[in-house]
Residue, then its C-alpha position, 0 to 999 in steps of 0.5 A: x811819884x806822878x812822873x814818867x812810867x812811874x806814873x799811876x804806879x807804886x815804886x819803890x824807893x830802891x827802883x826809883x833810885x836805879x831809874x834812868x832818871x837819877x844819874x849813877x853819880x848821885x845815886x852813889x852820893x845819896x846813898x853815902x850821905x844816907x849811910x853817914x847818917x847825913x841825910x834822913x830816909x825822908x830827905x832821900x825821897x825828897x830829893x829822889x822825888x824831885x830829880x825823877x819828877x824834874x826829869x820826867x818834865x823835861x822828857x816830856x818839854x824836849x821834842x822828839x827829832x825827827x828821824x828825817x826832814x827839817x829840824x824843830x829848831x834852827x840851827x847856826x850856819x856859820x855867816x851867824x856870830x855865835x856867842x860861844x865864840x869870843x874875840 
């Protein structure tokens, strides 16, 4: 996998499975549906591959915040309507 600190790295599949980048609840839903015989070692390293990759990309797209100073993005004050807030 070409993504975050596996990058240029060989990893294997139990790592990438116990990375950050796969969340403890499809780890344990992967690992089930390989064990029933539902999934194929070669899917589980498909889908392993993409939700690390997917992660990784969106790491690098979401700008590190600033510690202090003015914010990347601006933020509703409370004259904007917001749309989460219906009539």
């Amino acid at each position: 996998v070409e993504a975050g600190e596996f990058q240029g790295h060989k990893v294997s599949l139990w790592d990438l499975l116990h990375s950050r980048y796969i969340p403890e609840e499809n780890r344990k839903e992967l690992l089930e549906l390989y064990e029933a015989g539902e999934l194929t070692l070669e899917q589980v390293k498909t889908v392993v591959s993409t939700i690390v990759t997917r992660a990784a990309a969106a790491e690098r797209a979401e700008p590190a915040a600033p510690v202090s100073g003015p914010r990347a993005e601006p933020v509703a004050t409370e004259a904007e309507p917001t749309p989460l807030h219906g009539d």
